[in-house]
Residue frames relative to the residue before (quaternion, step in Angstrom):
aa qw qx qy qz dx dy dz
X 1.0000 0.0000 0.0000 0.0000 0.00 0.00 0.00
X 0.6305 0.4804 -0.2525 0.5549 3.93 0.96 -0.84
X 0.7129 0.4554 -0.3703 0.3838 3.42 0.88 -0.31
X 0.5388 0.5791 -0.2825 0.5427 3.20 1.68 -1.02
X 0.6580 0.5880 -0.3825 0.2739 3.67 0.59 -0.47
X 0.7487 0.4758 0.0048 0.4616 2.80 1.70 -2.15
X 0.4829 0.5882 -0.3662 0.5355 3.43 1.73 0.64
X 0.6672 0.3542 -0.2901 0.5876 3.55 0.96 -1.16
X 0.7308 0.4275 -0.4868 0.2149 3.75 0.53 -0.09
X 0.7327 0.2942 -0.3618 0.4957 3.38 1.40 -0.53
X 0.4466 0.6547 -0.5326 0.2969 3.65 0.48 0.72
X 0.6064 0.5372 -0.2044 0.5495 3.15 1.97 -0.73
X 0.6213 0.5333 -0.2753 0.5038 3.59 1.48 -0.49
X 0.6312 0.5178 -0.2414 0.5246 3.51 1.47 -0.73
X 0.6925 0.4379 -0.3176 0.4774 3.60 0.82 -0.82
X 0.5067 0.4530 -0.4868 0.5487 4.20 1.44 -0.36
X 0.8448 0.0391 0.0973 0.5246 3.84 0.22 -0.98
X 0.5060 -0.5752 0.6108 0.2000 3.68 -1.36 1.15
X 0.8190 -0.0899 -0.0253 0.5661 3.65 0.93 -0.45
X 0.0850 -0.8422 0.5324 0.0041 3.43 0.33 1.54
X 0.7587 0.3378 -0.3719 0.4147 3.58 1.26 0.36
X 0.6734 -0.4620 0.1669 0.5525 3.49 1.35 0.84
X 0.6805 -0.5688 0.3667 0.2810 3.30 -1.35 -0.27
X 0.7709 0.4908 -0.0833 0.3974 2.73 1.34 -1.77
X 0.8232 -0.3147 0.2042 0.4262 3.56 -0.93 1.09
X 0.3673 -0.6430 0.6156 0.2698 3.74 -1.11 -0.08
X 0.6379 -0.4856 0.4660 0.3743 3.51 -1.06 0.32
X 0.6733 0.5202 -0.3071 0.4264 3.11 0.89 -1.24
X 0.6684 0.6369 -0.1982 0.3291 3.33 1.01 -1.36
X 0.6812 0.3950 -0.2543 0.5615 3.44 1.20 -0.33
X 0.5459 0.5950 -0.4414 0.3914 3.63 1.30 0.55
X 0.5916 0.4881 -0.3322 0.5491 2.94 2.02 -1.20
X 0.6463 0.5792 -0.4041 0.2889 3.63 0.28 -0.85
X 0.7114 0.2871 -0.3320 0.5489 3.68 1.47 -0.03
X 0.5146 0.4267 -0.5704 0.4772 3.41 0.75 0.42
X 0.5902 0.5089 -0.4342 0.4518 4.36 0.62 -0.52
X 0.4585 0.5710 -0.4797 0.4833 3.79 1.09 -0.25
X 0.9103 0.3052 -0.1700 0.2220 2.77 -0.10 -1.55
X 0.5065 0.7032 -0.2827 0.4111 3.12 1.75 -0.39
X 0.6547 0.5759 -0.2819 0.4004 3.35 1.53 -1.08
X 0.6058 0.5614 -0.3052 0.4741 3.19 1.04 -1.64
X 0.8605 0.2099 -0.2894 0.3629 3.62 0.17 -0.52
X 0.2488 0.7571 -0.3570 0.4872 3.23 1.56 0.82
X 0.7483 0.4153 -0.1669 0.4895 3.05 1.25 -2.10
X 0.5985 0.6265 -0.3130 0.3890 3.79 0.91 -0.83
X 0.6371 0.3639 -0.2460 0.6334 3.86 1.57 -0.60
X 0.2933 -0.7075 0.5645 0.3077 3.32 0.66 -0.14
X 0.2252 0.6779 -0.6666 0.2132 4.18 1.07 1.22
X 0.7054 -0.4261 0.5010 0.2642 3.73 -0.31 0.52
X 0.8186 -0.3655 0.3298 0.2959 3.79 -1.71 0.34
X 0.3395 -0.8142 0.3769 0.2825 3.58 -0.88 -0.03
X 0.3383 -0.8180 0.4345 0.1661 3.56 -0.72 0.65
X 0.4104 -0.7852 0.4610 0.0499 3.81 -0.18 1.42
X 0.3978 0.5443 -0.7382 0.0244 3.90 -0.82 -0.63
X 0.1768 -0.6110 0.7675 -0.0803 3.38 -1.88 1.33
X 0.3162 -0.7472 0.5730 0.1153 3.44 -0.21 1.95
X 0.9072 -0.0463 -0.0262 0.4173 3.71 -0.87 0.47
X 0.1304 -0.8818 0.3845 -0.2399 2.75 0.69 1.79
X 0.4262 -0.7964 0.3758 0.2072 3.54 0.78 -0.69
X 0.5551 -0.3493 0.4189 0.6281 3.30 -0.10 -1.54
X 0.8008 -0.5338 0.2139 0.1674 3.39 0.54 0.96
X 0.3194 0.8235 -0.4271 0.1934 3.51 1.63 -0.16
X 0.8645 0.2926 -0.1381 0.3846 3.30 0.70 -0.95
X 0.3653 0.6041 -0.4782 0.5225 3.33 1.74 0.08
X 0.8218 0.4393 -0.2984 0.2063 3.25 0.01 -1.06
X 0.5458 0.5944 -0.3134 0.5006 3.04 1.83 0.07
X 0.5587 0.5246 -0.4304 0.4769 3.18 1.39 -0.57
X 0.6208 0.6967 -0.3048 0.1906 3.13 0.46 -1.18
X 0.7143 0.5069 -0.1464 0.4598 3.20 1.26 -1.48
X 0.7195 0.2732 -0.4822 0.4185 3.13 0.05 1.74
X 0.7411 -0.6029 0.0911 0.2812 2.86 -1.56 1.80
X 0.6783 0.5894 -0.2796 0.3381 3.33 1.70 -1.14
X 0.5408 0.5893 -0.3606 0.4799 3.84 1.05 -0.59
X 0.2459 -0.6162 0.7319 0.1555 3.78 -1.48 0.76
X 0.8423 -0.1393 0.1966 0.4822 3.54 -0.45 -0.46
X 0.1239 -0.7535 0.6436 0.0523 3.15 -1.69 0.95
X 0.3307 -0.6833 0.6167 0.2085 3.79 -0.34 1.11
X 0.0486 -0.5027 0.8522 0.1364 3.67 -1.44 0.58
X 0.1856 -0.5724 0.7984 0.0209 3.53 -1.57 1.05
X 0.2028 0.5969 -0.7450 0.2182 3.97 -1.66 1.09
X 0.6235 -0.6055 0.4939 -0.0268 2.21 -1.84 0.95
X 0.6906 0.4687 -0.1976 0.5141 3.17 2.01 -0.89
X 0.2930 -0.7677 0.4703 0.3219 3.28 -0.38 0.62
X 0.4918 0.6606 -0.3978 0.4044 3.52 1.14 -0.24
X 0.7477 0.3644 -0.2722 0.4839 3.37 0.19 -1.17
X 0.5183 0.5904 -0.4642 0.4090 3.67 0.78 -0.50
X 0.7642 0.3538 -0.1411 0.5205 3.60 0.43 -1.45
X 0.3828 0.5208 -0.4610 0.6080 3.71 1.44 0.74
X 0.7083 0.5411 -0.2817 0.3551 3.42 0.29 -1.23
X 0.8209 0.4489 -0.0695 0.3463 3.25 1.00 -1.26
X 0.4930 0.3598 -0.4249 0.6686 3.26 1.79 -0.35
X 0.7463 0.3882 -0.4625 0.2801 3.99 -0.39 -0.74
X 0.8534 0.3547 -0.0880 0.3716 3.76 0.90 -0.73
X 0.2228 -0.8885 0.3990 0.0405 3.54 0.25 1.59
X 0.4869 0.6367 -0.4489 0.3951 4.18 1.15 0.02
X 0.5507 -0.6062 0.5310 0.2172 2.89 -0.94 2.04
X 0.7293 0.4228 -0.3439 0.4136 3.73 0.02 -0.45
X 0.5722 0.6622 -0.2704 0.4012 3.50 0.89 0.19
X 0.1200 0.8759 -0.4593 -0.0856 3.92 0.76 0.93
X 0.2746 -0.6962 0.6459 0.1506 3.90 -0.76 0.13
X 0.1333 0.8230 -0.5376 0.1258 3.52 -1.01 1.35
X 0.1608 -0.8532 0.4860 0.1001 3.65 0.35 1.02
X 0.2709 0.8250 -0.4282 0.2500 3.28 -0.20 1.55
X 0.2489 -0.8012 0.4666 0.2799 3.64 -0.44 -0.03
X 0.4395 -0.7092 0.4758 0.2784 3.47 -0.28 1.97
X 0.8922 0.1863 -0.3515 0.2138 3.55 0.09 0.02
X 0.1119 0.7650 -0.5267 0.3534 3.31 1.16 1.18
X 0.4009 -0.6688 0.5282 0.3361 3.89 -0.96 0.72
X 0.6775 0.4472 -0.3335 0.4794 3.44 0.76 -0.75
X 0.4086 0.7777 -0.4727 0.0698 3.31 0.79 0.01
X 0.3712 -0.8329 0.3036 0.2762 4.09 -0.06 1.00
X 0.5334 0.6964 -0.3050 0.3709 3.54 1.80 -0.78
X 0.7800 0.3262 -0.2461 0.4739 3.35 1.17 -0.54
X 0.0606 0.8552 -0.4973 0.1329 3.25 -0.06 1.39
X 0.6871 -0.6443 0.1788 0.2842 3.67 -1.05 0.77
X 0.7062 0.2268 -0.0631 0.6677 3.90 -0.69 1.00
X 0.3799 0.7796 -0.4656 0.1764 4.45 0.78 -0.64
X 0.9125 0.1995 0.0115 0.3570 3.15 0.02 -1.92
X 0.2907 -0.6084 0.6428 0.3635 4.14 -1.18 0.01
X 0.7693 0.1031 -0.1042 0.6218 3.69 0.30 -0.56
X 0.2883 -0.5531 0.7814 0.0207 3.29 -1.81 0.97
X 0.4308 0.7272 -0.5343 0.0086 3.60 -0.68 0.09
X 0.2392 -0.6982 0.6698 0.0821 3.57 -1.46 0.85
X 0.0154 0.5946 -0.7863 -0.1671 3.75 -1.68 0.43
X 0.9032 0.1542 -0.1232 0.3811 3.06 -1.67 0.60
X 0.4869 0.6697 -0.3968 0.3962 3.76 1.17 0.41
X 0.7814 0.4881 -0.3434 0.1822 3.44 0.15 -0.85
X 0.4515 0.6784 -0.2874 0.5033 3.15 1.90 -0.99
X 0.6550 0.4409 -0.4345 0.4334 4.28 0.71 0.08
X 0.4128 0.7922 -0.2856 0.3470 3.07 1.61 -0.68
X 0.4348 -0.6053 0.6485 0.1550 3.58 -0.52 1.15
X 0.5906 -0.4932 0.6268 0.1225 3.82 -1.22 1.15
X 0.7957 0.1527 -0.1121 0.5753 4.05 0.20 -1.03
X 0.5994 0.5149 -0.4057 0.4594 3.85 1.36 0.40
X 0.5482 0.7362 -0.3040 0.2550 3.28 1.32 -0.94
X 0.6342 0.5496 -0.3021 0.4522 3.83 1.55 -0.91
X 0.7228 0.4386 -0.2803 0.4546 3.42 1.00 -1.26
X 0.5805 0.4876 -0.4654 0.4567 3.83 0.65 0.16
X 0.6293 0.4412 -0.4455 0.4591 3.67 0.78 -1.21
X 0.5195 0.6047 -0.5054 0.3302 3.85 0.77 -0.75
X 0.6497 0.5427 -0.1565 0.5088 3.34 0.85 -1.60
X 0.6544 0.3709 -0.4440 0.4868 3.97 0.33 -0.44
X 0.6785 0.5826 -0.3297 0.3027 3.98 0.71 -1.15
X 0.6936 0.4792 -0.2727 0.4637 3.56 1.23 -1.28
X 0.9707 0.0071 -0.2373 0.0372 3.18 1.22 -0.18
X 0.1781 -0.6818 0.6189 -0.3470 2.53 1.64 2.41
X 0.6682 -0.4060 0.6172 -0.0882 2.88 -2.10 0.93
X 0.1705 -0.8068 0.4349 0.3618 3.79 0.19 0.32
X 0.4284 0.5493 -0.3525 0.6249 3.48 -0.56 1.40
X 0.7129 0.6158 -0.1345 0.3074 3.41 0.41 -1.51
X 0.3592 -0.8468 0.3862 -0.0682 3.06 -0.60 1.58
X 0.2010 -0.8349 0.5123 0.0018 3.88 -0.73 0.91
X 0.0997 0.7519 -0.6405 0.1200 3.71 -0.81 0.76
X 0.1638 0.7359 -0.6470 0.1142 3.78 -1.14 1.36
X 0.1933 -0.6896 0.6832 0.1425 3.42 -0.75 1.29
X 0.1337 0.7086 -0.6905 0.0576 3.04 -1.64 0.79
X 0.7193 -0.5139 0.3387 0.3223 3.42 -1.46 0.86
X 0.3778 -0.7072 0.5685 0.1843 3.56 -1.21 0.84
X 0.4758 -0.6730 0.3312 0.4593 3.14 -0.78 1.01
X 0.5128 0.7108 -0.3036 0.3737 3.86 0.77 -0.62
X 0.4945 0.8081 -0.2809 0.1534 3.46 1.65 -0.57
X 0.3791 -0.5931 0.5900 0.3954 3.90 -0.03 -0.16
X 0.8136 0.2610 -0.1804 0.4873 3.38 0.45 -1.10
X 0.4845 0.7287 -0.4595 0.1522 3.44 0.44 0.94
X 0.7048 0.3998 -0.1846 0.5562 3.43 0.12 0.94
X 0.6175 0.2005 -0.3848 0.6561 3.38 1.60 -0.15
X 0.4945 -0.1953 -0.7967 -0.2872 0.60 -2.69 0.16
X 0.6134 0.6936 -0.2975 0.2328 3.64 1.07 -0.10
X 0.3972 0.7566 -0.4697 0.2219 3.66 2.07 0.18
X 0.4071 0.6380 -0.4907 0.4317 3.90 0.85 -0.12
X 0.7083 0.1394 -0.1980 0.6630 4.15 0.98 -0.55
X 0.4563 -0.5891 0.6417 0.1815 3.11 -1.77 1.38
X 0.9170 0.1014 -0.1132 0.3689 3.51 -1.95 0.74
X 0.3897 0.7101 -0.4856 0.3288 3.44 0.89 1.28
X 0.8430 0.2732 -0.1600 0.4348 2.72 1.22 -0.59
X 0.1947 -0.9099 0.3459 0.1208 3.99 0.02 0.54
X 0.1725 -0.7754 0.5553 0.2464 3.50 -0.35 0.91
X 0.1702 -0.8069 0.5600 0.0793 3.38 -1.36 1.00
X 0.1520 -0.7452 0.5365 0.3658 3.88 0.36 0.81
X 0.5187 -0.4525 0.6125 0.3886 2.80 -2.27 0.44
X 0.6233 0.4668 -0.5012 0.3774 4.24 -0.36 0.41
X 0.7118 0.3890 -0.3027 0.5004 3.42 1.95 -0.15
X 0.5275 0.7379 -0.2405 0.3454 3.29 1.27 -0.34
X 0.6452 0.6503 -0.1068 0.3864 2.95 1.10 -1.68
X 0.5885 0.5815 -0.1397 0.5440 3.68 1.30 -0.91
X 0.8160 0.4317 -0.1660 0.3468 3.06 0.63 -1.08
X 0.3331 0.5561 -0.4102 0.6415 2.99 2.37 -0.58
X 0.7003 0.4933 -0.3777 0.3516 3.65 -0.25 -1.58
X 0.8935 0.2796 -0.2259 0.2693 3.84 0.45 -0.47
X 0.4726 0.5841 -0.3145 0.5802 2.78 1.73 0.46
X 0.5864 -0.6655 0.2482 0.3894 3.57 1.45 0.98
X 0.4167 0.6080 -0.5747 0.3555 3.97 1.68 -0.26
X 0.3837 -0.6553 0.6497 0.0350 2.98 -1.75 0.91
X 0.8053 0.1670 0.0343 0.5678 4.06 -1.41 -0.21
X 0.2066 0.8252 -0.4848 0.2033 3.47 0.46 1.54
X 0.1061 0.8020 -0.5872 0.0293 3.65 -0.33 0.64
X 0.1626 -0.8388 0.5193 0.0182 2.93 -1.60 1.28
X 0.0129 -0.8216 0.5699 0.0110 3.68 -0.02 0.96
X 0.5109 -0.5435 0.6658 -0.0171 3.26 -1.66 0.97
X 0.3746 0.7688 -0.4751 0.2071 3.76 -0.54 1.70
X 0.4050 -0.7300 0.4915 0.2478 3.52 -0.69 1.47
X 0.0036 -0.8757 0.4697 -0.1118 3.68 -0.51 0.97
X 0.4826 -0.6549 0.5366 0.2241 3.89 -0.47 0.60
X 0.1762 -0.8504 0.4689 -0.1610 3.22 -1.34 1.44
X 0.1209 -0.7439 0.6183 0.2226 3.55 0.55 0.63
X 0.0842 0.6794 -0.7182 0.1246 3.59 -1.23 0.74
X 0.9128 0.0951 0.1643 0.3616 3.54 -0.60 1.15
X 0.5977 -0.4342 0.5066 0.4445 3.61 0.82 -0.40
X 0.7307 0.2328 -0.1656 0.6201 4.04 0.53 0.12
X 0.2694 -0.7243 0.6035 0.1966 3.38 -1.18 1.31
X 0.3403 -0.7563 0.5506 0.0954 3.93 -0.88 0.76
X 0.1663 -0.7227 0.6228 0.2495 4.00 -0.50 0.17
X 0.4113 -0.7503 0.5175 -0.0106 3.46 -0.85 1.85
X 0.1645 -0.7534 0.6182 0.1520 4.06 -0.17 0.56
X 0.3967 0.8517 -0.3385 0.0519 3.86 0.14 0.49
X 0.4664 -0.5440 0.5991 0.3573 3.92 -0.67 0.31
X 0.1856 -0.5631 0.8053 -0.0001 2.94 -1.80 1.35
X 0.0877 -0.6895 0.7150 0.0756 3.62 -0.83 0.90
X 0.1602 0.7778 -0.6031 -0.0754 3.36 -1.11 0.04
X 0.1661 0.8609 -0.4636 0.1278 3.99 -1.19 0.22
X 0.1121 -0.9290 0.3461 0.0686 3.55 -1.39 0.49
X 0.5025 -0.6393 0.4181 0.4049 3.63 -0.88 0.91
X 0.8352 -0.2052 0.1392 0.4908 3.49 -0.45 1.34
X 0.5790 -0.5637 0.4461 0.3846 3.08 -1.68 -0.27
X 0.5008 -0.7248 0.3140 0.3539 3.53 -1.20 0.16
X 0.4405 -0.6558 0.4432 0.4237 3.26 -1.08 0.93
């Protein structure tokens, strides 16, 4: 039922605007874009080949495509729920390295998460839809399929946020506040490793109006790489 909600809302947010949160990069996005440096360079020293991306509610792709742009990365999966913004993504953004999958990350059958797949997992603004008693079986689903080595980052809203619940406070129990003292564990038991959680007030294009975001940066990894 929460999924069915959180489809008709950003399908309705995609059909006002192809990118109703701007173009330009996320904050978050420029945290991953120096962890994919570094990931590459020591990628290049093993000679382990290119990197593989999936970005779990992605949208229309703003921040893939930033990932994308560089020589070391093979392909970046944007995973949504909206089929709109997907089929945004795909007419506005033409880089072979750029896949588009309209799916809900927390579907068992889901196909994006496949075994040993990805170096970086990353989500902005995603976890906070996340069902509380859903929140284990996805991290299950990020671990199997990080790469060993393989690295994770998900901003999500603090519970403490102003902007929690909108634009979505008109519907009850969409949105979920996860503390960082509850979070952290759940990384820990889902086998992530070298977990750090930081805590940052950040700007939001939303719509035509920029918004200051109160949010948790989680971040971590499956061991070390072989």
């Amino acid at each position: 039922m929460i999924q069915k909600q959180l489809t008709s809302i950003f399908n309705d947010e995609y059909r006002e605007s192809q990118f109703p949160y701007g173009k330009e990069e996320s904050i978050l996005c420029r945290i991953v874009n120096k962890q994919r440096d570094k990931m590459w360079r020591e990628k290049q020293k093993k000679h382990k080949g290119k990197l593989k991306i999936l970005d779990i509610g992605g949208g229309s792709g703003r921040d893939a495509a930033s990932l994308a742009d560089e020589a070391g990365v093979k392909s970046v999966m944007v995973l949504d729920i909206s089929k709109v913004a997907i089929e945004a993504g795909k007419k506005c953004y033409t880089d072979s390295k750029l896949k588009f999958e309209c799916g809900d990350a927390l579907a068992d059958s889901n196909g994006s998460f496949t075994e040993a797949t990805y170096d970086i997992i990353y989500s902005h603004q995603f976890l906070h839809f996340v069902p509380t008693d859903e929140l284990d079986k996805l991290l299950r689903s990020v671990f199997a399929s990080l790469t060993q080595g393989g690295w994770t980052c998900h901003a999500f809203l603090a519970e403490q946020s102003k902007e929690m619940g909108r634009p979505y406070k008109k519907e009850e129990n969409l949105v979920f506040s996860h503390l960082s003292e509850s979070i952290k564990p759940k990384f820990e038991k889902a086998g992530l490793e070298n977990i750090i959680v930081d805590r940052l007030l950040v700007p939001e294009y939303h719509h035509g109006k920029y918004h200051s975001h109160d949010v948790y940066v989680i971040s971590g990894n499956k061991g070390v790489s072989a």
